[in-house]
C-alpha positions in Angstrom: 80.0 112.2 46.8 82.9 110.6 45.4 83.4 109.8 41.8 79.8 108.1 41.1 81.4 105.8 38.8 83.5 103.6 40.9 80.7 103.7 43.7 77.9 102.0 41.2 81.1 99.4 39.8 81.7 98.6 43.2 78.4 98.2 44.2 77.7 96.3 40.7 80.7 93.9 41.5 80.0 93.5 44.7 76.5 92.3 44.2 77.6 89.9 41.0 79.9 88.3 43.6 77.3 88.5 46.6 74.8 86.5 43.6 77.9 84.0 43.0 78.2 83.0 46.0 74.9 82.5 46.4 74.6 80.7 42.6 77.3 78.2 44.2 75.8 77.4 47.6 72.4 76.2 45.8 74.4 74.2 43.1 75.9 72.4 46.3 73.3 72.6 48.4 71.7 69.3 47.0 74.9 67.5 47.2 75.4 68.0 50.8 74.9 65.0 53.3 76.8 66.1 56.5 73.9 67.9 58.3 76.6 70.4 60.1 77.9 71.3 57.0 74.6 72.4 55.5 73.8 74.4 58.2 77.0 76.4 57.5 76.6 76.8 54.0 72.8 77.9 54.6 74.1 80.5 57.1 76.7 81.7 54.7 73.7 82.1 52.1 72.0 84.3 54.7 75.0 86.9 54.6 75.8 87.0 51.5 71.6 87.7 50.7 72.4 90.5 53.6 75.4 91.8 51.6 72.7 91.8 48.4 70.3 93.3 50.3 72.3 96.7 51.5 73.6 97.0 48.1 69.9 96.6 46.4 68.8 99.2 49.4 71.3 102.2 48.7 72.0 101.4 44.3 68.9 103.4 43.6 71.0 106.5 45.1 73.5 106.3 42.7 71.7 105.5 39.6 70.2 107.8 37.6 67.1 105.6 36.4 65.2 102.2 37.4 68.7 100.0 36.6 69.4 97.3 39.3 72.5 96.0 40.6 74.1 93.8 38.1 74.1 90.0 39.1 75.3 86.7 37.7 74.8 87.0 34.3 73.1 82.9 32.8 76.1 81.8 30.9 78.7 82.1 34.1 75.9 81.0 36.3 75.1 78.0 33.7 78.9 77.5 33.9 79.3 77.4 37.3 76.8 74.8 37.5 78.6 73.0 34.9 82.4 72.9 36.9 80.0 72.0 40.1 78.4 69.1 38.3 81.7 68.2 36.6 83.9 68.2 39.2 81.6 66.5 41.8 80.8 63.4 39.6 82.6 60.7 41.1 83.2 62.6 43.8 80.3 64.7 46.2 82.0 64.0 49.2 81.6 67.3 52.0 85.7 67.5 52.0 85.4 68.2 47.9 82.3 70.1 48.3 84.6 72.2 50.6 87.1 72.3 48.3 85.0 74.0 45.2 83.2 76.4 47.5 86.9 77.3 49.2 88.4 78.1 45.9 85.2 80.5 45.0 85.4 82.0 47.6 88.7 82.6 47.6 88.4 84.1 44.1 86.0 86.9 46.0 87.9 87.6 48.3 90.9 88.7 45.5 88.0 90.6 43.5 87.1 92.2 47.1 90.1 93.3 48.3 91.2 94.8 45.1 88.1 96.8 45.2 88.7 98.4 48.6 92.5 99.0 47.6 91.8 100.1 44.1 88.3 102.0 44.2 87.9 105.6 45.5 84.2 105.3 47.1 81.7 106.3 49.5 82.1 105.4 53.3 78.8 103.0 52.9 79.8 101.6 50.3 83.1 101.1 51.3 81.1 99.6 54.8 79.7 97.0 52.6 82.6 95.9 50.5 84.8 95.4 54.1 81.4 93.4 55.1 82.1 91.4 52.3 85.6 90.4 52.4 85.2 89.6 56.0 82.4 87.7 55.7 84.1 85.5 53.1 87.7 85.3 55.1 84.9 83.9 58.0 84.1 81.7 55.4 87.2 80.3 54.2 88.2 79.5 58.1 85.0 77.4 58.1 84.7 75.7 55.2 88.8 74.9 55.8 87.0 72.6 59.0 85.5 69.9 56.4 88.0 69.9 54.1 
């Protein structure tokens, strides 16, 4: 096993981001009038639950105790709600919707990538962190359509 470390604060910030991105997609979720563009976003909640879900599954084998993946903690969840609100007040149209789910995403994708270039881990964990950037790029080319 590779330096036990790095594998749990990968899987930690790979789960925080997995819960972000899911935080995000319910904030804008209620927003969302185009019917197409719902559906996306409702499948891209799916895989990043999925991405959660493998890292909940295989965290328990590199913990030493009952300790959980770490996830959004309230005040950056409570302050992503806030830009969300903010920045959709006089505007909730699906190409600005878009927009603020784009630039998230694109923020995990960094955080992503500089764990798999950065972080010496195990081959399953490194699985899931590839699942995850990919999953996002997928994402970005989508959401790019409403903009």
């Amino acid at each position: 096993m590779k330096n036990k470390e790095n594998n749990i604060n990968v899987l930690d910030e790979l789960n925080k981001g997995a819960c972000m991105g899911m935080d995000a997609i319910q904030f804008v979720l209620s927003k969302v009038q185009e019917e197409d563009f719902k559906k996306l976003l409702e499948k891209q909640y799916q895989k990043y639950e999925e991405i959660s879900e493998s890292i909940n599954e295989i965290y328990p084998e590199y913990v030493d105790n009952d300790k959980e993946p770490h996830e959004t903690n309230p005040v950056t969840k409570a302050m992503t709600w806030y830009g969300i609100q903010m920045k959709t007040v006089t505007d909730h149209s699906t190409s600005k919707l878009a927009e603020l789910l784009l630039q998230g995403t694109n923020m995990g994708i960094i955080e992503g990538r500089k764990l798999l270039n950065h972080k010496d881990t195990d081959q399953r964990i490194e699985a899931i962190a590839k699942k995850y950037v990919s999953m996002q790029e997928n994402s970005v080319e989508e959401l790019k359509k409403y903009l």
